[in-house]
C-alpha distance (Angstrom), angle and dihedral (degrees) to the residues before:
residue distance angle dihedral
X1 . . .
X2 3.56 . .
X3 3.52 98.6 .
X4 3.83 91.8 47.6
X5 3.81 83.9 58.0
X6 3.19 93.5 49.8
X7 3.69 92.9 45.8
X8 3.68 86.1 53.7
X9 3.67 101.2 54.1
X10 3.91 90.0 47.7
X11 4.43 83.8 49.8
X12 3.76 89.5 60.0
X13 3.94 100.6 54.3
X14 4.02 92.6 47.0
X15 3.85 94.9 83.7
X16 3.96 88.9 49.1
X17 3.67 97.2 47.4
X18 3.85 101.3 33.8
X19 3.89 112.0 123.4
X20 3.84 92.0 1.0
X21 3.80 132.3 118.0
X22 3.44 138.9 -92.8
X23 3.95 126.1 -178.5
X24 3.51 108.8 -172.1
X25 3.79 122.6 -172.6
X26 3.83 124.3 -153.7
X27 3.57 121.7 -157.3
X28 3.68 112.4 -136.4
X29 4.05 90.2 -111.2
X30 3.80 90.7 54.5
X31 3.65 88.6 57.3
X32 3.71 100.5 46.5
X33 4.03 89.8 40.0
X34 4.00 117.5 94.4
X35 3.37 96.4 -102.7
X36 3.52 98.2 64.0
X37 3.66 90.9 101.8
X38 4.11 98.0 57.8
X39 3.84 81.9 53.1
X40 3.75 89.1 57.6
X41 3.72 87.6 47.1
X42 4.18 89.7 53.9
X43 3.64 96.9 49.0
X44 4.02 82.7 52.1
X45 4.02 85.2 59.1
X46 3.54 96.4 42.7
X47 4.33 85.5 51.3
X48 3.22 84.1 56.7
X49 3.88 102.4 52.7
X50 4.02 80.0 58.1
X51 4.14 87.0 -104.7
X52 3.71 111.0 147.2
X53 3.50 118.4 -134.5
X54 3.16 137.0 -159.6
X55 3.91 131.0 -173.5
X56 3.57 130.0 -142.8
X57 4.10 115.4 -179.2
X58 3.79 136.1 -163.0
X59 3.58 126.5 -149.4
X60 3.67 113.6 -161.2
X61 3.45 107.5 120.6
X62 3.45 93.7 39.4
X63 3.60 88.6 56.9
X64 3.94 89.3 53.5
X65 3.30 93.9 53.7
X66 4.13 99.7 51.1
X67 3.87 78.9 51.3
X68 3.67 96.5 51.3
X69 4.12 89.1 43.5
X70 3.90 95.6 45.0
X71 3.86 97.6 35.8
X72 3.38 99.8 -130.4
X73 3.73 126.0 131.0
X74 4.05 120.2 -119.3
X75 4.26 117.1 -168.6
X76 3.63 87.8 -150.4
X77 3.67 149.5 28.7
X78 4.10 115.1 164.0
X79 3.64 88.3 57.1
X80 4.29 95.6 -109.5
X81 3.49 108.2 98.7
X82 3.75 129.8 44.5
X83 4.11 124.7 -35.6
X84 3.50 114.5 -157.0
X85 3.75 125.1 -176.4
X86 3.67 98.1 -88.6
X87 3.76 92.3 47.0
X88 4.01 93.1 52.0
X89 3.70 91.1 50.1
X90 3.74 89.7 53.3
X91 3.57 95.3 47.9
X92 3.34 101.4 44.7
X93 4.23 87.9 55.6
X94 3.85 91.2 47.4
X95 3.72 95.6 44.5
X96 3.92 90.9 50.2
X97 4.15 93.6 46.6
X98 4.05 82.8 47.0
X99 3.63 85.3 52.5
X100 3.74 97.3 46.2
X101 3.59 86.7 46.3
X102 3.43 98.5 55.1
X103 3.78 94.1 49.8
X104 3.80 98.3 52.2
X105 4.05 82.5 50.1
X106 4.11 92.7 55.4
X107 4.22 88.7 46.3
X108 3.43 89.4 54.4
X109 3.87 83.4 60.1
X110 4.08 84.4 48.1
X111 3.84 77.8 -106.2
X112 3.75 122.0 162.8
X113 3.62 110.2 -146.2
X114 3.80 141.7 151.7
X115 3.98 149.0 -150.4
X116 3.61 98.0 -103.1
X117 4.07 111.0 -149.3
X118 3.77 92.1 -175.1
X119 3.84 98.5 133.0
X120 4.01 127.0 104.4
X121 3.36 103.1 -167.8
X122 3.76 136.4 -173.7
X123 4.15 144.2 -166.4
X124 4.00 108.5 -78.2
X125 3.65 76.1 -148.9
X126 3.62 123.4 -158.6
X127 3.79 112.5 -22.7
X128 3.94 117.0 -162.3
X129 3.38 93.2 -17.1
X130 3.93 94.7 -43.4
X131 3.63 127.4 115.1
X132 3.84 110.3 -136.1
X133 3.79 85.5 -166.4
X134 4.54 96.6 -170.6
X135 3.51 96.2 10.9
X136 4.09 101.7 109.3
X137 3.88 141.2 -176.8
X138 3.59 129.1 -131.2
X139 3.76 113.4 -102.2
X140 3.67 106.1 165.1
X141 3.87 136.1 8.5
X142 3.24 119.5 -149.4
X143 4.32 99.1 -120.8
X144 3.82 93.8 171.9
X145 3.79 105.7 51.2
X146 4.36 85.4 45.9
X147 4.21 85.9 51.2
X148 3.48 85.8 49.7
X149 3.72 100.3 47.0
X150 3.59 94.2 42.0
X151 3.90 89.1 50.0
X152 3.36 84.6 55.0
X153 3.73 96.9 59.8
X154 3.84 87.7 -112.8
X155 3.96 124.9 129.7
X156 3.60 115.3 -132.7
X157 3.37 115.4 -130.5
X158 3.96 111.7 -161.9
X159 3.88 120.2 -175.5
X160 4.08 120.7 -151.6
X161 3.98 81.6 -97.7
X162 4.04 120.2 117.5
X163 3.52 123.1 179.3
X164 3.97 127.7 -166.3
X165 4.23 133.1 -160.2
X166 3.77 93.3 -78.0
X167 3.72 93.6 61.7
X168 3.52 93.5 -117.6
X169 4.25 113.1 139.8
X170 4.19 118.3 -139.4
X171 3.80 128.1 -152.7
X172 3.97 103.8 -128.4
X173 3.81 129.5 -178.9
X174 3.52 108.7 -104.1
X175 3.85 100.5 -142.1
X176 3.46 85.2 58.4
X177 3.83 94.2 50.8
X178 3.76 89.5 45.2
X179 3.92 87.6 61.4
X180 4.25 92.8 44.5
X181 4.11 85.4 58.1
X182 3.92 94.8 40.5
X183 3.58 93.2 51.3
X184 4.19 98.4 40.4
X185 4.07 86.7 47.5
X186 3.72 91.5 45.2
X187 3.61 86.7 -124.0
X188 3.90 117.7 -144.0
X189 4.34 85.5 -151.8
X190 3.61 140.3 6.5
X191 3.66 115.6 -152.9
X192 3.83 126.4 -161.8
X193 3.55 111.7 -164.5
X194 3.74 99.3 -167.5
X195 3.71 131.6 163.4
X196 4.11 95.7 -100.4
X197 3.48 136.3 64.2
X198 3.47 88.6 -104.8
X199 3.64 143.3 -94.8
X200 3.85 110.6 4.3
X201 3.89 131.2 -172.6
X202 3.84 112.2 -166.9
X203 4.15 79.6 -17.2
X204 3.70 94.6 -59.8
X205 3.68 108.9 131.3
X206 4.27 109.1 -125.3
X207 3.69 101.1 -146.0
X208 3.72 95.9 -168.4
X209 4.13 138.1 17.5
X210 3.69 130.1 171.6
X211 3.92 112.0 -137.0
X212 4.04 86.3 -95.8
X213 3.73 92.5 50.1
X214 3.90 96.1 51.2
X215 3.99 86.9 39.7
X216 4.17 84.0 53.1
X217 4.12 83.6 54.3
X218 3.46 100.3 57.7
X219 3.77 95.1 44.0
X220 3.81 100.0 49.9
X221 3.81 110.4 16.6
X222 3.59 104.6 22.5
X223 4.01 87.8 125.3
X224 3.89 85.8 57.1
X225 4.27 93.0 58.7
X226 3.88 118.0 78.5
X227 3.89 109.1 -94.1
X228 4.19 93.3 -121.9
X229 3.67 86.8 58.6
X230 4.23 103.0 50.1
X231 3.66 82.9 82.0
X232 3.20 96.2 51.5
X233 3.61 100.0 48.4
X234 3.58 91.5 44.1
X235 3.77 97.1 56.6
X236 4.08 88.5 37.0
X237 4.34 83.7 59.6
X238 3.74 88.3 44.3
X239 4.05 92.1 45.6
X240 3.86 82.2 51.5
X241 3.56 98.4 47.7
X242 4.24 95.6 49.0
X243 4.05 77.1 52.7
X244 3.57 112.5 -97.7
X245 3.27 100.0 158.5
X246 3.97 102.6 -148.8
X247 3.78 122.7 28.8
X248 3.92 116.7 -175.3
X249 4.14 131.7 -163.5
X250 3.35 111.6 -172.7
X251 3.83 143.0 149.8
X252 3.83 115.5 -83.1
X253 3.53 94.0 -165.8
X254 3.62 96.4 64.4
X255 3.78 119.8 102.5
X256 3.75 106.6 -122.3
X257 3.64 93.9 2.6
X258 3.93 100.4 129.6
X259 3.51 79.0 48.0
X260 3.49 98.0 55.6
X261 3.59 91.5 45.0
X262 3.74 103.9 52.1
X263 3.71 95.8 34.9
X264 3.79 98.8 56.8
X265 3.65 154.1 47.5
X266 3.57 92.0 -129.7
X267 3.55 104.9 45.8
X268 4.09 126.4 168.2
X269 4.13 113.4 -105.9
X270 3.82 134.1 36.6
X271 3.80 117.8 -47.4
X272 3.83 117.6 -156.6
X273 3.95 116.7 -174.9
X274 3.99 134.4 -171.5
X275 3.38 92.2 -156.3
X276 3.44 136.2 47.4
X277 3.89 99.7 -79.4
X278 3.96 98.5 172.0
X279 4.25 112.0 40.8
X280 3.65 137.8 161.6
X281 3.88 121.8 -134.3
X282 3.84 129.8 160.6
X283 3.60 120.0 -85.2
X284 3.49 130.7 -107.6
X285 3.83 136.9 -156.7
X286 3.42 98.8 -90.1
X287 3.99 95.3 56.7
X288 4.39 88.5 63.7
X289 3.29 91.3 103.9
X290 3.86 96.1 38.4
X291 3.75 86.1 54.1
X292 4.23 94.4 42.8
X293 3.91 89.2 54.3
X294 3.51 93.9 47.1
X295 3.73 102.8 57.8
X296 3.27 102.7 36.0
X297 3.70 90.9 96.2
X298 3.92 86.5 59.0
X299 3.78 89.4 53.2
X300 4.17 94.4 48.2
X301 4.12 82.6 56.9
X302 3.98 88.8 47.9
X303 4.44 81.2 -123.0
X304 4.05 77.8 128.4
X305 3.39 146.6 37.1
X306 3.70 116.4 -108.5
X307 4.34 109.9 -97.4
X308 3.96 111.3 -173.9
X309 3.91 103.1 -153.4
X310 3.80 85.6 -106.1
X311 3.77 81.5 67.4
X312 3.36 94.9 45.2
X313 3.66 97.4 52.7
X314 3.68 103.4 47.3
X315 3.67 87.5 48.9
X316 4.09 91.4 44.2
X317 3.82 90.7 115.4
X318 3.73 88.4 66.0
X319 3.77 93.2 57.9
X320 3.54 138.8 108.3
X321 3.85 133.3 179.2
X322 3.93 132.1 -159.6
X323 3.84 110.8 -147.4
X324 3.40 139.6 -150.0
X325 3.85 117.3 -156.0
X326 3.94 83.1 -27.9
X327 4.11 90.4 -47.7
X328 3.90 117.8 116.8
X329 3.79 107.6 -120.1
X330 3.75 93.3 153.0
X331 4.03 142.5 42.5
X332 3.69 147.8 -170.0
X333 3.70 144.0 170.8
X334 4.03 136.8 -146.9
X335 3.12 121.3 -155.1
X336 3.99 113.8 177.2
X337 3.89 130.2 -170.3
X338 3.68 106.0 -160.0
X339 3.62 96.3 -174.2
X340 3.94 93.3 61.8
X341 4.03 91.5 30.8
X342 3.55 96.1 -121.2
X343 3.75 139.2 118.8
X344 3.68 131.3 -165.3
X345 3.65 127.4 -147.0
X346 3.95 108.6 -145.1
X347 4.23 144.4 172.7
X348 3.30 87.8 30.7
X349 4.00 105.9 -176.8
X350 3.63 143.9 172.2
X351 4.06 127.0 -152.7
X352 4.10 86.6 -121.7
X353 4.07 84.4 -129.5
X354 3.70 87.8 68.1
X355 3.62 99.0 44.6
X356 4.07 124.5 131.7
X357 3.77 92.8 26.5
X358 3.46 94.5 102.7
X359 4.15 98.8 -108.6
X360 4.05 87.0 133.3
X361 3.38 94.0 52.7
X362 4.25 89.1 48.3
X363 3.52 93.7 48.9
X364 4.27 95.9 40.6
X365 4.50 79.4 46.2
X366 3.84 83.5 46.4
X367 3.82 98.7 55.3
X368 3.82 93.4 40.3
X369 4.07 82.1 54.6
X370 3.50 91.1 48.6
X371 3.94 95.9 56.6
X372 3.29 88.6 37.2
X373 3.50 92.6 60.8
X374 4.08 91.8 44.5
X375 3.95 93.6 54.5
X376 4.11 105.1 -100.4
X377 3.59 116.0 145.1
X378 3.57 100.5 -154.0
X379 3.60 142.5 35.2
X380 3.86 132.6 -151.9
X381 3.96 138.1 -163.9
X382 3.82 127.6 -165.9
X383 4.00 109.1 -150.2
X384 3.88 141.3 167.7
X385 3.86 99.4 177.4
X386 3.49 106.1 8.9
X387 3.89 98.4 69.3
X388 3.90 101.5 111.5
X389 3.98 92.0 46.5
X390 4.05 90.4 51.0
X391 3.54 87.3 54.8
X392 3.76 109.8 39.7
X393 4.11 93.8 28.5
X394 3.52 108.2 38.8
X395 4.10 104.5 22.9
X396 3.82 104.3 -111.0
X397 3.23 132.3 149.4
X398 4.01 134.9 -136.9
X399 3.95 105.4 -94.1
X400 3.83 126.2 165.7
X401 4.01 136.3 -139.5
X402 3.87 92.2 -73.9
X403 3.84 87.8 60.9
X404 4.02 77.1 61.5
X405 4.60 112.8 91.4
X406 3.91 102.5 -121.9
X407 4.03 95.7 -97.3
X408 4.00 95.6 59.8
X409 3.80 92.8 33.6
X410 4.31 85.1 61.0
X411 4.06 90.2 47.1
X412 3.93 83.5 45.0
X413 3.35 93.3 55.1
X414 3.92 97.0 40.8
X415 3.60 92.9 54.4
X416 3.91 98.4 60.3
X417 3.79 83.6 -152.6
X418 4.25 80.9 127.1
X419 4.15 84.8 -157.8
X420 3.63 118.8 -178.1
X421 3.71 112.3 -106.8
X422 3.95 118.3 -147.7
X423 3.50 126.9 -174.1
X424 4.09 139.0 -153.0
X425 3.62 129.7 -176.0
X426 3.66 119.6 -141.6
């Protein structure tokens, strides 16, 4: 049965993703770890979901290493700071055994792919006051020759390599190139595969930042992120600001991870969205069941009153849902009393996959919005295990069944569930 689920939740993302593209960018570690082959079998899936792909790679390590084994010294290998000679020379013999290495992984898959020299590059020039001699910019990509490839049913395969008129070959940072391609393609997702989980502060995993929260990172706790991932983060903000909608970190090295990732509303890494990926709107008749299903866990923990989807539906009106990626994960009821001028926000529940990421707290600041809005003074919650987060989390106060207008204090009463009522003016 697990499979079948699984199965299922892949099934629902094929019409959104079907003829779209993905640029996915390998960090040189990713490819030289062991589970480079299982990504090789997930780009085969996504192929076959009619999902073009194209790869962007990285080379650093790689470039380390020929260093280390030659004995030469290199003054840069992520393509930001300076390139000597030396450095280029190395690079441009990593990035082409990456390359190769990548290819002979795809035909294994009965893959068609190709080296992809679809970067104009240019001099980054001198930099405060620094000359960073090889190390180039993108100036042009090459939008044509990667339609025609993909057309083709052939992945692109594009090294951290540009090239300009001259004939003269630039080291560039391949995050940055990843973003160039993304944006020229207008790119449905760009993938980082990077040796982490994804985007930690003080190691905490973030699961989820809008363009303004990741932006907020970088300018006041950029010293609290993991150096290998400022890049990242940076070019996933600037991907997000040029308008790709989705931007994903996640951890190469996990089997089935770019699986995970694409496939569901969970995912594993760091998420950052232009849009608004996660939303609340009112629900509608057709989401009854949606809503039933989800909080019946609530009710098998006695956190909620018991609804039958008769309930539900004559009281759909009163209903909101939070969404993730257009899936409910989240729910909440109004229920207002205009006589007394007060509304209460009720069967409050969480998808317990999304928990601690603050959707309660949206939907409860939602609601409270929402009456706000519609002129009631004050608004009430009914809890039996929620008491301490009502208080602390969302600013109410401890009220009693007086606080309650003489229709819900009866069904209080009747249900002998003897919930704590709390109370907030607003």
């Amino acid at each position: 049965m697990k499979h079948l689920t699984e199965l299922r939740e892949i099934l629902r993302y094929v019409p959104q993703f079907r003829d779209k593209i993905f640029v996915i960018a390998l960090d040189g570690a990713v490819v030289a770890d062991e589970n480079f082959p299982n990504l090789m079998v997930d780009i085969h899936l996504l192929r076959a979901l009619r999902i073009g792909v194209v790869l962007v790679h990285g080379a650093s390590l790689q470039i380390k290493q020929l260093a280390e084994a030659t004995g030469k010294q290199v003054s840069n290998t992520d393509g930001t700071g300076i390139t000597d000679e030396v450095t280029l020379d190395l690079a441009i013999t990593a990035a082409n055994r990456i390359t190769h290495e990548i290819l002979e992984g795809l035909a294994t898959h009965d893959l068609r792919a190709a080296y992809a020299n679809v970067l104009t590059a240019h001099p980054a020039g001198i930099l405060k006051g620094i000359n960073h001699l090889w190390t180039g910019r993108v100036d042009r990509v090459d939008v044509p020759l990667l339609d025609t490839l993909l057309r083709a049913d052939i992945i692109p395969v594009v090294p951290p390599l540009g090239c300009d008129g001259d004939a003269n070959t630039y080291r560039l940072n391949s995050d940055t190139v990843a973003v160039d391609i993304a944006w020229a393609l207008h790119a449905a997702k760009l993938i980082y595969l990077a040796p982490a989980p994804g985007v930690e502060v003080d190691g905490k995993l973030i699961r989820q930042l809008s363009v303004d929260e990741a932006a907020d990172i970088l300018k006041s706790q950029r010293e609290r992120v993991a150096p290998d991932m400022i890049s990242k983060l940076e070019q996933a903000t600037r991907a997000a600001r040029l308008g790709v909608p989705r931007i994903h970190i996640i951890d190469g090295r996990e089997e089935e991870g770019l699986l995970a990732e694409v496939f569901s509303n969970e995912g594993i890494g760091t998420l950052i969205h232009a849009n608004e990926y996660q939303s609340i709107r009112k629900a509608l008749k057709k989401d009854v069941r949606a809503i039933h299903a989800m909080i019946q866990a609530g009710v098998a923990t006695d956190e909620l009153m018991r609804r039958s989807r008769a309930d539900i539906e004559r009281q759909i009106d009163d209903f909101y849902l939070f969404e993730v990626d257009r899936v409910p994960v989240g729910c909440c009821a109004l229920h207002k009393y205009p006589k007394e001028g007060v509304a209460e926000v009720a069967c409050v529940y969480v998808d317990s996959r999304f928990e601690n990421r603050g959707i309660g707290r949206k939907l409860i600041r939602f609601a409270e919005e929402q009456a706000k809005n519609a002129g009631y003074r004050r608004l009430l919650a009914l809890s039996t295990q929620a008491v301490n987060y009502f208080l602390h989390k969302c600013g109410f106060q401890l009220g009693d069944p007086d606080d309650l207008p003489p229709a819900r204090r009866e069904s209080y009463e009747r249900s002998g569930r003897c919930s704590q009522v709390l109370r907030k003016n607003i």
